[in-house]
C-alpha positions as CSV (number, residue, x, y, z in Angstrom):
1,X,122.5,66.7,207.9
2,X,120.3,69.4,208.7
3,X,117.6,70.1,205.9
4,X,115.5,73.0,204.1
5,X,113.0,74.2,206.1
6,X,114.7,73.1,209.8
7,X,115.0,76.1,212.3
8,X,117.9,76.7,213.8
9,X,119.4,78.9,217.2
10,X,122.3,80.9,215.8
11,X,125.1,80.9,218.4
12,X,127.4,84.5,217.8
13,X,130.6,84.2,220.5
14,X,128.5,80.8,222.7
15,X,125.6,83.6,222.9
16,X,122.4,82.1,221.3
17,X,121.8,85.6,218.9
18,X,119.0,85.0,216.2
19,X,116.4,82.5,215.1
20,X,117.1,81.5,211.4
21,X,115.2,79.3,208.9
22,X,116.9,77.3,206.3
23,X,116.3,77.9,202.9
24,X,118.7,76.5,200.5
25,X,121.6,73.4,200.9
26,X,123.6,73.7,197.4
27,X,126.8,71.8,196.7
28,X,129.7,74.1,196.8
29,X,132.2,74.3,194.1
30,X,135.2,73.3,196.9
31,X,134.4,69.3,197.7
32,X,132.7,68.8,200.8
33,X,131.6,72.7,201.6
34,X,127.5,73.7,200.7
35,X,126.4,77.2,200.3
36,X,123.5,77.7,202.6
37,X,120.8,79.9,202.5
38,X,119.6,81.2,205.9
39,X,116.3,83.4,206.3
40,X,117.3,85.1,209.5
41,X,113.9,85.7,211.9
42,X,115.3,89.1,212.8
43,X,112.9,92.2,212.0
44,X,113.2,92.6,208.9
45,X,113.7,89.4,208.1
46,X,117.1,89.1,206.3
47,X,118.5,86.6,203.8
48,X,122.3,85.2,204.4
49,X,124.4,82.6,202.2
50,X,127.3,80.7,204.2
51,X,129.3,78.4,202.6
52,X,130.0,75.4,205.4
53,X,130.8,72.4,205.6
54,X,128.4,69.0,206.3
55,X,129.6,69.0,210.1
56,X,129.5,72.9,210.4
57,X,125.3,73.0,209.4
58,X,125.0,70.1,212.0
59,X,126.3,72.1,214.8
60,X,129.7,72.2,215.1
61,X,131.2,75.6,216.2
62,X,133.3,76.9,213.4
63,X,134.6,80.6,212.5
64,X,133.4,83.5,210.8
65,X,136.9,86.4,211.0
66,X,137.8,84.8,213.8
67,X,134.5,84.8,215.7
68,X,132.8,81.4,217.4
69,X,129.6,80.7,215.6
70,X,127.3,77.5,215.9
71,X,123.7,76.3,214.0
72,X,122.4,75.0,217.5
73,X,119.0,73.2,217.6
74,X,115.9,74.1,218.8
75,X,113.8,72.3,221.2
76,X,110.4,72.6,220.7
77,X,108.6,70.6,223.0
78,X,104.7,70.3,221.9
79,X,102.0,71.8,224.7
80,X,99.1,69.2,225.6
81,X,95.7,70.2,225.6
82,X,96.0,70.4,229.2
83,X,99.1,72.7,229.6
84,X,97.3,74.9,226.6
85,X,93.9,75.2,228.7
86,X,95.8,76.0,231.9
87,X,97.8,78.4,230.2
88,X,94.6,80.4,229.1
89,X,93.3,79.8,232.0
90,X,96.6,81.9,233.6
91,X,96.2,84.7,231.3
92,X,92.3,84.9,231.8
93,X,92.9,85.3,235.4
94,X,95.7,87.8,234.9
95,X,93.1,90.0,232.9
96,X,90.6,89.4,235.6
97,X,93.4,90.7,238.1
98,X,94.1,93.8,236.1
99,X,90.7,95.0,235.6
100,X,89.9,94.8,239.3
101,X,92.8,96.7,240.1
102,X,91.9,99.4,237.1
103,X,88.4,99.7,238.6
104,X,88.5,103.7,239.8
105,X,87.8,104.5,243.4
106,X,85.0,106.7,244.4
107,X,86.5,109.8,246.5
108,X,83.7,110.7,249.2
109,X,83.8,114.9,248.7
110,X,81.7,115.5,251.3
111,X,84.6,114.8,253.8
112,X,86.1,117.6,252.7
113,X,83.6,119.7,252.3
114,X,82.9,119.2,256.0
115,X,87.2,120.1,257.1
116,X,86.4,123.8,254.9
117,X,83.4,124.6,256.2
């Protein structure tokens, strides 16, 4: 079973939807159902309490009014030092890029000066 603190993808119709946190695992009164407390990662953050069951917290899709929902993991897969260095290395040279292409150009004047006169 999933525990406090684990991040989970929440699923809304087999959509991944919203990024929540969870808080609290609590027995339920009803055998076999927990309340959970969810911190949802949405802006602002927002606070939800399901009551589920063990099987429903570790992924499998149940129904809120009729709606498909799922708790789907997340995959984080840690960067090396490599992969972080290139990666830097990727947005330095996209800064580079876009202050070379900021740089003003100089409008010779006296070319039109010349036509008008």
């Amino acid at each position: 079973m999933r525990k406090i603190g684990d991040l989970v993808l929440i699923y809304y119709m087999g959509k991944p939807t919203v990024y929540a946190r969870i808080e609290k695992i609590e027995p339920d009164v009803k055998e076999g159902w927990y309340q959970v407390e969810l911190l949802l990662l949405t802006i602002p953050a927002q606070i939800v309490r399901w009551i589920l069951r063990e099987e429903y917290i570790d992924g499998t899709i149940f129904t809120m009014g009729g709606i498909p929902i799922r708790l789907g993991d997340i995959e984080i897969k840690p960067l090396s030092f490599k992969e972080v260095e290139e990666e830097v290395e990727k947005e330095s040279e996209k800064k580079e890029e876009e202050k070379k292409s900021k740089i003003p150009k100089v409008i010779d004047l006296q070319k039109y000066k010349d036509k008008t006169s």
